[in-house]
N, CA, C and O of each residue as an XYZ file, in Angstrom:
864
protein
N     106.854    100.507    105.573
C     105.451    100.453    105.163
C     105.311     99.658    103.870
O     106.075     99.689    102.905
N     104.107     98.880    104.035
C     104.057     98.038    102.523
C     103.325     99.120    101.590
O     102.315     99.776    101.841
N     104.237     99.114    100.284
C     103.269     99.974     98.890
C     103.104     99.228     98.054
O     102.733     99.735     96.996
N     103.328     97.291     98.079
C     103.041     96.814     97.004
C     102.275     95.725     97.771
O     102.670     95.417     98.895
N     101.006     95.014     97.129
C     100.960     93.903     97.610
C     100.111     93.280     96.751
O      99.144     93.623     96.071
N     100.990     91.823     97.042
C     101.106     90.885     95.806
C     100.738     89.580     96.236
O     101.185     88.910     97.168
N      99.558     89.247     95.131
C      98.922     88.101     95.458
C      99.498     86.899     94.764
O     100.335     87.429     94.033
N      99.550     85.896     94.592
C     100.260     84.767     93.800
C      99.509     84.100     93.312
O      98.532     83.991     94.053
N      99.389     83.473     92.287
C      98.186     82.195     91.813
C      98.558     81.953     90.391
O      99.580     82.287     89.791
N      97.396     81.231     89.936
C      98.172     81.018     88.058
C      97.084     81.609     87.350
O      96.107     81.223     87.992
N      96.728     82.215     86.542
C      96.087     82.701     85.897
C      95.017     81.534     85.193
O      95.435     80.385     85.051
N      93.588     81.903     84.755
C      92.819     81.301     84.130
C      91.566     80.373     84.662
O      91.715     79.974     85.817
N      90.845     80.132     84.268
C      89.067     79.859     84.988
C      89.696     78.601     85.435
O      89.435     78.400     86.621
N      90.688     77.364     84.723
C      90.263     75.972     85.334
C      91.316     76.398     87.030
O      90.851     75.873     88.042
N      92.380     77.126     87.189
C      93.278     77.092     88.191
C      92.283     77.860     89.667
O      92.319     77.626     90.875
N      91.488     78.799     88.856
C      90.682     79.768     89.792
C      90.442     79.185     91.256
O      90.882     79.933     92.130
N      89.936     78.199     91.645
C      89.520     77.987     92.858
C      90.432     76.720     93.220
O      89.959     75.826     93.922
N      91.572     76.659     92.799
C      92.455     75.571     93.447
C      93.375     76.600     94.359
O      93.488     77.817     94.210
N      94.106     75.605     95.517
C      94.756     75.765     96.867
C      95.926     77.404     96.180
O      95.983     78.466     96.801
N      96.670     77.137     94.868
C      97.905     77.600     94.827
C      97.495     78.943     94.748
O      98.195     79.862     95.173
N      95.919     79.168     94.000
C      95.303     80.524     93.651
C      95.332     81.066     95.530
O      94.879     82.202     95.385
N      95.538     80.946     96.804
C      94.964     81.589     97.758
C      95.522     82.760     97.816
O      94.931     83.484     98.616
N      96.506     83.308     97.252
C      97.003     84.737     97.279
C      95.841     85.979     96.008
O      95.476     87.141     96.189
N      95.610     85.088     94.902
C      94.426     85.790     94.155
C      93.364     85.957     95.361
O      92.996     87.049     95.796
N      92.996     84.881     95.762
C      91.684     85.544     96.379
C      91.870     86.535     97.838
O      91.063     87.412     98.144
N      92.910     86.241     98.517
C      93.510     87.843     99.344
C      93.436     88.839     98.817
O      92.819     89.819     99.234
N      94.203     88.735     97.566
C      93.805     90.610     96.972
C      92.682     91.092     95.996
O      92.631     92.293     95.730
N      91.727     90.177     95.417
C      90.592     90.047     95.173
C      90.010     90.797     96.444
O      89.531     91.917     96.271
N      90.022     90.374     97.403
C      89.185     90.599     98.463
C      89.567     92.059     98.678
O      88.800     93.017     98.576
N      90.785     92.089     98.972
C      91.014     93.604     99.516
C      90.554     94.627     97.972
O      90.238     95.808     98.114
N      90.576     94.151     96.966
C      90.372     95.008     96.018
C      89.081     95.466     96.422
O      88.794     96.645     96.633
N      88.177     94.305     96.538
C      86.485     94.375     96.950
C      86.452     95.432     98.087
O      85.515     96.227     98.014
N      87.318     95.578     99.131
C      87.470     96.155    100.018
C      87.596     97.537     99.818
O      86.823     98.397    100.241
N      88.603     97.707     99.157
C      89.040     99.234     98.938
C      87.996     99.863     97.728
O      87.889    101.043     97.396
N      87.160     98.508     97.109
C      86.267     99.307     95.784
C      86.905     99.624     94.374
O      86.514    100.374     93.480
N      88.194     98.675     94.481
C      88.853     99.055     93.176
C      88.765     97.939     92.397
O      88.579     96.859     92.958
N      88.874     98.001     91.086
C      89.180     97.016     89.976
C      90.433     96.608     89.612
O      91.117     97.598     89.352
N      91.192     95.311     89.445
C      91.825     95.252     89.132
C      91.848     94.593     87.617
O      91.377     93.519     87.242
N      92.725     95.841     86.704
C      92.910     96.359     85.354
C      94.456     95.386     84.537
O      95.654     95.272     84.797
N      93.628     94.933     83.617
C      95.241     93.966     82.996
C      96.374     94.965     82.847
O      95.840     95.873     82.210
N      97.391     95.248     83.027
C      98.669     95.815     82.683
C      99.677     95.310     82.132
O     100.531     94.707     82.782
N      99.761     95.550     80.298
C     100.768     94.607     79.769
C     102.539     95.232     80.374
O     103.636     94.710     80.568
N     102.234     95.934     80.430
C     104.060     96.150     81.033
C     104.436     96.058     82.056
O     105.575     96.429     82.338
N     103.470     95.445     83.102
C     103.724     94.376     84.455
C     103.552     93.095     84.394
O     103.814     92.259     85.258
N     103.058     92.935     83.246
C     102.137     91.139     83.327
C     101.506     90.870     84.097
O     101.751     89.812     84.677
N     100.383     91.663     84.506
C      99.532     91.306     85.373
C      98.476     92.286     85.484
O      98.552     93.352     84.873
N      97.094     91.871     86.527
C      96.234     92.693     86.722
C      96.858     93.333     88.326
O      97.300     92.866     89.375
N      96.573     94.641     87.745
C      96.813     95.868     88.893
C      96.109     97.059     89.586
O      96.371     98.174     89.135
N      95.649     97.009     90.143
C      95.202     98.328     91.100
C      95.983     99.081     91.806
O      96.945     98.636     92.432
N      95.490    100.856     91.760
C      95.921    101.316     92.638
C      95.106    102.184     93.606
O      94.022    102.616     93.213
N      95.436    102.404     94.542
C      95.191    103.013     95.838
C      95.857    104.249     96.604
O      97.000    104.304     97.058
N      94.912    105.171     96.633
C      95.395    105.993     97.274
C      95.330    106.021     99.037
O      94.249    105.937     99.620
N      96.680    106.154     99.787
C      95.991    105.675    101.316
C      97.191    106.798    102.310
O      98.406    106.814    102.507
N      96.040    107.607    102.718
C      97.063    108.912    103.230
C      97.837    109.694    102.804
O      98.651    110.298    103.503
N      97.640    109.877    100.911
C      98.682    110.774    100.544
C      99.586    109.813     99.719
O     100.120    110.518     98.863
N      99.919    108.780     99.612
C     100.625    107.684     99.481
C      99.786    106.644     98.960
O      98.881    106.052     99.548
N     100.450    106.401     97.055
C     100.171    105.065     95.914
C     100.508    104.106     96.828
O     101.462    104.291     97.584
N      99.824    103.062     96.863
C      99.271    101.587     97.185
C      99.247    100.839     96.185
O      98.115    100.997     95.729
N      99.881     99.994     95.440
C      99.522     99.042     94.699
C      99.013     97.578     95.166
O      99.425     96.956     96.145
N      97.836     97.095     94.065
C      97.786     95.825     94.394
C      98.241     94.816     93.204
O      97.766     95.329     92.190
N      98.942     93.609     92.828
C      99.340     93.072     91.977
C      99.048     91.742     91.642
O      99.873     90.928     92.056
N      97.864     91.192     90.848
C      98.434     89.603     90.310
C      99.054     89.345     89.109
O      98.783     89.791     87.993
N      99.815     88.666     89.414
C     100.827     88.322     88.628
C     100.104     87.844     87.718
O      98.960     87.695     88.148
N     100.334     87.171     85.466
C      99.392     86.863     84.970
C     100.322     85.553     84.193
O      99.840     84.683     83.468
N     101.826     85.711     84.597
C     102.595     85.005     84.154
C     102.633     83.601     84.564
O     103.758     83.116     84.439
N     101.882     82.927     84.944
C     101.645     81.610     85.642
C     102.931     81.849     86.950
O     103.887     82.623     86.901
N     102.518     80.817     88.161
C     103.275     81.227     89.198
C     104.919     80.961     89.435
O     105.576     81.594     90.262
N     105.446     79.949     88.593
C     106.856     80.072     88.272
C     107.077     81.336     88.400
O     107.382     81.763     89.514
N     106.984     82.135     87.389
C     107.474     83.125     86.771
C     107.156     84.435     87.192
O     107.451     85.454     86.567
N     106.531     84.385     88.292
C     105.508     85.699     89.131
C     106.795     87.111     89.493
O     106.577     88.267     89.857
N     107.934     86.500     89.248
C     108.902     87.727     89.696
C     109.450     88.025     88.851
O     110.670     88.184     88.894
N     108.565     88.246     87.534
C     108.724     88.831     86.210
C     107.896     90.046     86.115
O     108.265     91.084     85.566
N     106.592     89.832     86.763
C     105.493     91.090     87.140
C     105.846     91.520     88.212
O     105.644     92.734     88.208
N     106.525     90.995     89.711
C     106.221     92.083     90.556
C     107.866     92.546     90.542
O     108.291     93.471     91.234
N     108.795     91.643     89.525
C     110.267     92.889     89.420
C     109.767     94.279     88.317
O     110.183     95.403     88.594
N     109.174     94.141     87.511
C     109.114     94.992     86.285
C     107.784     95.967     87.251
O     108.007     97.152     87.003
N     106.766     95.867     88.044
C     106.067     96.903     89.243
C     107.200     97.402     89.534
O     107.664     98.417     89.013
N     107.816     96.620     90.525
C     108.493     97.487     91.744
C     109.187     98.317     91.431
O     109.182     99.334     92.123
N     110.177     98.232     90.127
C     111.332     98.945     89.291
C     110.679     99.929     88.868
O     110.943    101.131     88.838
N     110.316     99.685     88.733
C     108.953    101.151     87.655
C     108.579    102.325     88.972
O     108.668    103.542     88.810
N     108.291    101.875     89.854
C     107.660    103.050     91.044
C     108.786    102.734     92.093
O     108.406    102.720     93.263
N     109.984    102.504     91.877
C     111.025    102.050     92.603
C     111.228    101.950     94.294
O     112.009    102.434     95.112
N     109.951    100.949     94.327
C     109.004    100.412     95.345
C     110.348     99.199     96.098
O     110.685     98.510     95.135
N     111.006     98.823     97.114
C     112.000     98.619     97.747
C     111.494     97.306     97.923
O     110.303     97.006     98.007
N     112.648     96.402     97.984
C     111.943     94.909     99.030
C     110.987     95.125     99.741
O     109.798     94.869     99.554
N     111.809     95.897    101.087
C     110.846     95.671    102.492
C     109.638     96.201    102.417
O     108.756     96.024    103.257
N     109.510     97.088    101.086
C     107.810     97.816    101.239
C     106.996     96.855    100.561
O     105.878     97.344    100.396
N     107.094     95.465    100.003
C     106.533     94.666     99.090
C     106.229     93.616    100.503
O     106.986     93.383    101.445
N     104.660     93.038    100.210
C     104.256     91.825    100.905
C     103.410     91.402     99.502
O     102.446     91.844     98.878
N     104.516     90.087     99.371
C     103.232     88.647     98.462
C     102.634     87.548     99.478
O     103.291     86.817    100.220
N     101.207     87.604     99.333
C     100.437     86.478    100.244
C     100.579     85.321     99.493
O     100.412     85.494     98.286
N     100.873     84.036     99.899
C     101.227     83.098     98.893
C     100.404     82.120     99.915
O      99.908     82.359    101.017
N     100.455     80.799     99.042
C      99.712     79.238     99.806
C     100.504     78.874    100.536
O     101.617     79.014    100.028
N     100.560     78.265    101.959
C     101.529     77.866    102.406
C     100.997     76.109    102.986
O      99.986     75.832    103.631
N     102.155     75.094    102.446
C     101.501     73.734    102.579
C     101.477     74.077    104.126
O     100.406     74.000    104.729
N     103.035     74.582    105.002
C     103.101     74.234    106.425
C     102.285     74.628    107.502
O     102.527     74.311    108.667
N     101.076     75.486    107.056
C     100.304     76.082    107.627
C      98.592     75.196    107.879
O      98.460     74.401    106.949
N      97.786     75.166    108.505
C      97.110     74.428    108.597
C      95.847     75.956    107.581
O      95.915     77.182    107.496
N      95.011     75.031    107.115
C      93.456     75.669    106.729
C      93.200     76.671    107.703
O      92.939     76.155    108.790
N      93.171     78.232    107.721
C      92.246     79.101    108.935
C      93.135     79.303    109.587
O      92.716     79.287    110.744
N      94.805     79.615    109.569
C      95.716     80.234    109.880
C      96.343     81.026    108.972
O      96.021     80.989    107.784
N      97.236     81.767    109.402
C      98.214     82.517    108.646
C      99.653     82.950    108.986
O     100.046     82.642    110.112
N     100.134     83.332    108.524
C     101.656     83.907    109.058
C     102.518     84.749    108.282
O     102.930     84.528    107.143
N     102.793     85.922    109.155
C     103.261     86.896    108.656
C     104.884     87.097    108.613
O     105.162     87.376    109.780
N     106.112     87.095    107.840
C     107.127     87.040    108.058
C     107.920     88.091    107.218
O     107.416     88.673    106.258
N     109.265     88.300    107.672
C     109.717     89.216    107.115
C     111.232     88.385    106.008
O     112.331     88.768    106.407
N     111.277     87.632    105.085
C     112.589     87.254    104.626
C     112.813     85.745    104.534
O     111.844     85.010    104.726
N     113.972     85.239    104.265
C     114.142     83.636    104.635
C     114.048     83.257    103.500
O     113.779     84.086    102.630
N     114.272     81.678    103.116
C     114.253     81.309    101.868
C     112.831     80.848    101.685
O     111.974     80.542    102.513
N     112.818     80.892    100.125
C     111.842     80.561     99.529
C     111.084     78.845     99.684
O     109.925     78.524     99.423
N     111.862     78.250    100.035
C     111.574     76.563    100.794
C     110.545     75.934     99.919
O     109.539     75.268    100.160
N     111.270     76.473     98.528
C     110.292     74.970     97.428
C     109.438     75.982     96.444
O     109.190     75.706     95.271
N     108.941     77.450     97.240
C     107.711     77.965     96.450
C     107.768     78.655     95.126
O     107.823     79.857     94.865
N     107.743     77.698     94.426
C     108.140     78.283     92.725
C     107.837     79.773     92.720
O     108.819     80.492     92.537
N     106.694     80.356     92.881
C     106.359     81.794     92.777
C     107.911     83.047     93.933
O     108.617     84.047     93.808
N     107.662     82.266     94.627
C     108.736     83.104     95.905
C     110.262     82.599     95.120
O     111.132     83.397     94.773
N     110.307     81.709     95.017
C     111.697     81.601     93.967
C     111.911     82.428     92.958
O     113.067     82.841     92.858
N     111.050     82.830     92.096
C     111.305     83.694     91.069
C     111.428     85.645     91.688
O     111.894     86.746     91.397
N     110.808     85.077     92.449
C     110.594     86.946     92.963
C     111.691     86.760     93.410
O     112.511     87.496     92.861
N     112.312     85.810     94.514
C     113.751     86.068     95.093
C     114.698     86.367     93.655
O     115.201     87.476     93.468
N     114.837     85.420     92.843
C     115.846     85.209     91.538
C     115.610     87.184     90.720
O     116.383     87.960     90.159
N     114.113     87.233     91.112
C     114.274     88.858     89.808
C     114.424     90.110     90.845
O     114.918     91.106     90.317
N     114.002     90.273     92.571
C     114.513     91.095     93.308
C     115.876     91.160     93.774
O     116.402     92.103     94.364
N     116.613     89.589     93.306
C     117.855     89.879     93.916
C     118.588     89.078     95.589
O     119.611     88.602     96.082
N     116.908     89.467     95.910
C     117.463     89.622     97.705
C     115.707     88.642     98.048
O     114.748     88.477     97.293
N     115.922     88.212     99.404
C     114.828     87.524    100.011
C     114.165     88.282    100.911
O     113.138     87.856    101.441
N     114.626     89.384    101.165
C     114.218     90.372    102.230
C     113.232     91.201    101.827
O     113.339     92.400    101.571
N     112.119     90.415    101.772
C     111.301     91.316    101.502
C     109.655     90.610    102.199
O     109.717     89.388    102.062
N     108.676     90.909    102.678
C     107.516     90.358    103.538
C     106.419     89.392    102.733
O     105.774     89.685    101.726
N     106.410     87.996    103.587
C     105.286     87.245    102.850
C     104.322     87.127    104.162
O     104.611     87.091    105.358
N     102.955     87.076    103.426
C     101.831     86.226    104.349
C     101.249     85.327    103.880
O     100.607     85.387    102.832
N     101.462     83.795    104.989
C     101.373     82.668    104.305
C     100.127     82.101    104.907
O      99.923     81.863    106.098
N      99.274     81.914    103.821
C      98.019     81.573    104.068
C      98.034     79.726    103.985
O      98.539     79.165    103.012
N      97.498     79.051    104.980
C      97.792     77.703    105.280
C      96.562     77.728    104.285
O      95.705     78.590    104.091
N      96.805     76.292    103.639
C      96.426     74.849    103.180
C      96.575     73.812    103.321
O      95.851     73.071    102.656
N      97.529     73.225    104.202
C      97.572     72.296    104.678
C      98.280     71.541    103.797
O      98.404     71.686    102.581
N      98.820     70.564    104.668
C      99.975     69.401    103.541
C      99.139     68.420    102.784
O      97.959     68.678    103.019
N      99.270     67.295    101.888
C      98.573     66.266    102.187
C      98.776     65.355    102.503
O      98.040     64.406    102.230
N     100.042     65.221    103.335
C     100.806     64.138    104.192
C     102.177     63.402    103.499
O     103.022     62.698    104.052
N     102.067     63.873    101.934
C     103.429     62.903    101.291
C     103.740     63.410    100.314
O     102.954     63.431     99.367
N     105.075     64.019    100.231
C     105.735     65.018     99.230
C     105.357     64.998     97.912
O     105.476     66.036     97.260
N     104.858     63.858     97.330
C     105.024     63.274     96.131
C     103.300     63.771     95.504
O     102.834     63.754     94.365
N     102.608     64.249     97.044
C     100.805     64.572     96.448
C     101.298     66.348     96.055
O     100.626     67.117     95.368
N     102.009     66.515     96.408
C     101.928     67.956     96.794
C     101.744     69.093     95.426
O     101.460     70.291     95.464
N     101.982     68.339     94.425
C     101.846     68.935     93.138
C     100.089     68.641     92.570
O      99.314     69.270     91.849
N     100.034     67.644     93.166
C      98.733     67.781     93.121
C      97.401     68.188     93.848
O      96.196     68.168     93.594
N      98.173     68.543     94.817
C      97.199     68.900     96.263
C      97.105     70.382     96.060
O      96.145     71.084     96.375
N      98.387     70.830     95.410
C      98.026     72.683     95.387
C      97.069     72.614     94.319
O      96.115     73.391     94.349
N      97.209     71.668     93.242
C      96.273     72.523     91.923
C      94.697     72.031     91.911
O      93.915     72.024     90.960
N      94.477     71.600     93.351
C      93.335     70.805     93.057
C      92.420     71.957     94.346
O      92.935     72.679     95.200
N      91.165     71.770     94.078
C      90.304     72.569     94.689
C      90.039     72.396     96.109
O      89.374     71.361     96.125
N      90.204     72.921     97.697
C      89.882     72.444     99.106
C      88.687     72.256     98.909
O      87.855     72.803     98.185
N      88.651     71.056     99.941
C      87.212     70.992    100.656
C      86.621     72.312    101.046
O      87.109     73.395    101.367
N      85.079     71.731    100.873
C      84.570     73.168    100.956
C      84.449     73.521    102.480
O      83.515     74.305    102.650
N      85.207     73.137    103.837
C      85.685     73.893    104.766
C      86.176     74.073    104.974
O      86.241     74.873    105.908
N      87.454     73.438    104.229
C      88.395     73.907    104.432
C      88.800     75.345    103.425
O      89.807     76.005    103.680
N      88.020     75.643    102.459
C      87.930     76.614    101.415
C      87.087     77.573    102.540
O      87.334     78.779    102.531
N      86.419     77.215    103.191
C      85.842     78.441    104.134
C      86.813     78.805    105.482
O      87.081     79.917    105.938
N      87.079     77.968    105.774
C      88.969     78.204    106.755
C      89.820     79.411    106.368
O      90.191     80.407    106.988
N      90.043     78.857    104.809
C      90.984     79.891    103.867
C      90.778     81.420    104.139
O      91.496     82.351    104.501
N      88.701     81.148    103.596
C      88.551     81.945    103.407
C      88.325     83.587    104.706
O      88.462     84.794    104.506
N      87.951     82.803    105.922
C      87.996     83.443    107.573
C      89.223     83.669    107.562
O      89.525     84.780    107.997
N      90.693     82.527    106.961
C      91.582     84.014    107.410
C      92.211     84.802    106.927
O      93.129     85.476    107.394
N      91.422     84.767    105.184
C      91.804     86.032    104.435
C      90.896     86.923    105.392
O      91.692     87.771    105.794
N      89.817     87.159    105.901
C      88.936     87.751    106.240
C      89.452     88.421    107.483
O      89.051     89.485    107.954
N      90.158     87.839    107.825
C      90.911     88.210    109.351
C      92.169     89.092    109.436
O      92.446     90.074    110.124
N      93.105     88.116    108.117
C      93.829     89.236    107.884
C      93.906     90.528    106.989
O      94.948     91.176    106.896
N      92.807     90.846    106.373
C      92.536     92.085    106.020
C      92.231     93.263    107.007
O      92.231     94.433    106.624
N      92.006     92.938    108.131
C      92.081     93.684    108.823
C      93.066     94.028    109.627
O      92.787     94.781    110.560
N      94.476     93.553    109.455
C      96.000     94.017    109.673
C      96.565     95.110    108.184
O      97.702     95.576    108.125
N      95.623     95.310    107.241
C      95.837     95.967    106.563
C      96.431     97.357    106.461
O      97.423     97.724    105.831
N      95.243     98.338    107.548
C      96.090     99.676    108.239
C      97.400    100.046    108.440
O      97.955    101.142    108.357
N      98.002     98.388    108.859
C      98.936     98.668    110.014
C      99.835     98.194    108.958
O     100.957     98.694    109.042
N      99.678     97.423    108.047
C     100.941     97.091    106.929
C     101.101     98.159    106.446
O     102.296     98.416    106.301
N     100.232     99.153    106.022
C     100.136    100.086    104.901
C     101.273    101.346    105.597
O     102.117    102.081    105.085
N     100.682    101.088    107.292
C     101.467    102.618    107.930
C     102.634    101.812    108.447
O     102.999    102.172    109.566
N     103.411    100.666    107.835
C     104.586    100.256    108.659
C     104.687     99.953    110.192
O     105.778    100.080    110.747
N     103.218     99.425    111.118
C     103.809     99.168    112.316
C     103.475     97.557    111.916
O     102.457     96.869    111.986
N     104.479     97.382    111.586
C     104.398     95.365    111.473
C     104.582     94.737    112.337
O     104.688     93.517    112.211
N     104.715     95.549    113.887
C     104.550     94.120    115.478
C     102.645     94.279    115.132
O     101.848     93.432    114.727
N     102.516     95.255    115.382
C     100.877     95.028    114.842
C     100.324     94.252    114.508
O      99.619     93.447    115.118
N     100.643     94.410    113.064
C      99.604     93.551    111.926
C     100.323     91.685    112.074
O      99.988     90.654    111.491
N     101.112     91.889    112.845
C     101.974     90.510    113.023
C     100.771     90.258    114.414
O      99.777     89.542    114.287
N     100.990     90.720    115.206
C      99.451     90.625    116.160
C      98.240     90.080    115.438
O      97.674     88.987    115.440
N      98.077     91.037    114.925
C      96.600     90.862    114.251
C      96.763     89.583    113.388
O      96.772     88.489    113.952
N      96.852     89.648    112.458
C      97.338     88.374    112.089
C      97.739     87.209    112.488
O      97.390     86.252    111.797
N      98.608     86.945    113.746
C      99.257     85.547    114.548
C      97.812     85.324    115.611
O      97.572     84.268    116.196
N      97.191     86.230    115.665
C      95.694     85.255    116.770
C      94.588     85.350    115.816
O      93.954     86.246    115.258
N      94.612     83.880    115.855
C      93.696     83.081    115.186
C      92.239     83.347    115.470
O      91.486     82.910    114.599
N      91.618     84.013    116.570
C      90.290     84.260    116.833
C      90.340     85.376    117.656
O      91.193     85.815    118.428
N      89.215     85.742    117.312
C      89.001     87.094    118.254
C      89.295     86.548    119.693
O      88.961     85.472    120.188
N      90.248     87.922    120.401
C      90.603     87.535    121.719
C      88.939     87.460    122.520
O      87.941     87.973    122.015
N      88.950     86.676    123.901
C      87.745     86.105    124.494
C      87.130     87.709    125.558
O      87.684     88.265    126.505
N      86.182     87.930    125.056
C      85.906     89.522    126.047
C      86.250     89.117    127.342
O      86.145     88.011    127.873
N      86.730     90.311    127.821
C      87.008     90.293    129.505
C      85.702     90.023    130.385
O      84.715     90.751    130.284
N      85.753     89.020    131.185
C      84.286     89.395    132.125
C      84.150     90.666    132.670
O      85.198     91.284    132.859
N      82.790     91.355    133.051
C      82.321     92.527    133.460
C      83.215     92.885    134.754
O      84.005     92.065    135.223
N      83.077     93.832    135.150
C      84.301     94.100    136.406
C      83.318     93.940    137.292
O      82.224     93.871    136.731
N      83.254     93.824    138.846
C      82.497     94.004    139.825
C      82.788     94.376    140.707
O      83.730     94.270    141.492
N      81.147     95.311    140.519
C      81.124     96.433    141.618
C      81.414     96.101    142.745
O      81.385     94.944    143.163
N      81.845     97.447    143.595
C      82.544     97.278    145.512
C      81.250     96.749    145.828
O      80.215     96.770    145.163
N      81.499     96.251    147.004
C      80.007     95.204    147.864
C      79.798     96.728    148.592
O      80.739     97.471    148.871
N      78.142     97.083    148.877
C      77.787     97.887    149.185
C      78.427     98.128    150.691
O      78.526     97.069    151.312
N      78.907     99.362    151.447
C      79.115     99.257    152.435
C      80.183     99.692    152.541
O      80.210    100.566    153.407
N      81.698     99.406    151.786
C      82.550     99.239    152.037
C      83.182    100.263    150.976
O      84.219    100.825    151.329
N      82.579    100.604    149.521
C      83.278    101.341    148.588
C      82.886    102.568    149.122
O      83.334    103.248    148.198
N      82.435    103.335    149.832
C      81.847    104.399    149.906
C      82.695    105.287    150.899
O      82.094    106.210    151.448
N      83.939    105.112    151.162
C      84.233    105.457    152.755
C      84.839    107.115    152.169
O      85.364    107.374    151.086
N      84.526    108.072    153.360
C      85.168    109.236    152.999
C      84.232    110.267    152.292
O      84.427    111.481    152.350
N      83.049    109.597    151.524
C      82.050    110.450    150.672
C      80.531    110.507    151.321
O      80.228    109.770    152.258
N      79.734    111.317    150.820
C      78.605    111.395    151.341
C      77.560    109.783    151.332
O      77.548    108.929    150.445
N      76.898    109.794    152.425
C      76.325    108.969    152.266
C      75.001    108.707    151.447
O      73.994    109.339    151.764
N      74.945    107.503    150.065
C      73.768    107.475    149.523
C      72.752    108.255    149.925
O      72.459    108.456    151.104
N      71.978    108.885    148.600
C      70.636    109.248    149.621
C      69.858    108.252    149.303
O      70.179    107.421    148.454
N      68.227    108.216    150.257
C      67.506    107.688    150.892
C      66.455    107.044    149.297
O      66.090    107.934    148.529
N      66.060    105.558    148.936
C      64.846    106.387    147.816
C      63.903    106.716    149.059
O      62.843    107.320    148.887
């Protein structure tokens, strides 16, 4: 079951609405969700909420240490409520992902992401759950430092924002540990298509064995 979850971004008004912030605005949202505030905490480095959900502390975490260094706040959390890898999910930007997707994984290397580098370097271990919210590449390695810190188009900022919106509602199922679930919920991109209506037996033929209609 996840008890920590950790958003990624860099702290401060000019970074606020650029690509790298998309893990702030995931737990922004769920904060909005659950009705909580999230409160500066100098002995995490970061702003934190908590949650009560079945009996069982919930934390939510942004890091305040700019995103290098993000596994300076969520090692000094986790140690403190001695909160395990596998119960920790950080939502981070992901270039390989397109705008209005997501992906839920359990481990693997960090593949470039300064923030996931440091959490690997201060947890130790890689085994622990990310959800990677697409932004999209911008086609040539060399933009890519500038493509995270710069602000999406505004549909593609509404992309982002449908599938933070989407995956908050795999939330339940992170919280109670069934992660084929919320890996469900999360991996389809749109509401599944309603089933057509079923149809009724052709008169005549469903009826055999029972009384016959009455008359109007």
């Amino acid at each position: 079951m996840i008890k920590l979850f950790v958003g990624l971004g860099n702290p401060g008004p000019e970074y606020e609405a650029t690509r790298h912030n998309a893990g702030f605005w995931w737990v922004e949202a769920l904060a909005r969700d659950w009705k909580l505030s999230l409160v500066p905490e100098r002995s995490y480095h970061g702003l934190v909420a908590r949650a009560n959900v079945n009996g069982q502390s919930v934390w939510l975490l942004e890091p305040q240490t700019f995103m290098n260094l993000s596994g300076k706040s969520v090692g000094a959390l986790a140690r403190f409520f001695k909160i395990q890898p596998d119960e920790i999910l950080v939502v981070h930007d992901e270039l390989d992902v397109t705008p209005g997707q997501a992906k839920l994984k359990f481990g693997g290397s960090h593949a470039g992401h300064n923030g996931l580098r440091d959490i690997h370097a201060q947890l130790g271990t890689g085994d622990y759950w990310r959800l990677r919210l697409g932004i999209g590449h911008p086609g040539v390695k060399s933009e890519v430092i500038n493509w995270v810190l710069k602000k999406p188009l505004k549909e593609q900022r509404e992309a982002i924002e449908d599938a933070i919106a989407r995956t908050l509602h795999a939330v339940p199922a992170l919280v109670a540990g069934e992660m084929e679930k919320a890996t469900m919920q999360i991996h389809t991109s749109k509401p599944p298509r309603p089933k057509p209506p079923r149809r009724e037996p052709e008169e005549g033929g469903g009826n055999a064995g029972g009384a016959a209609p009455a008359a109007s």
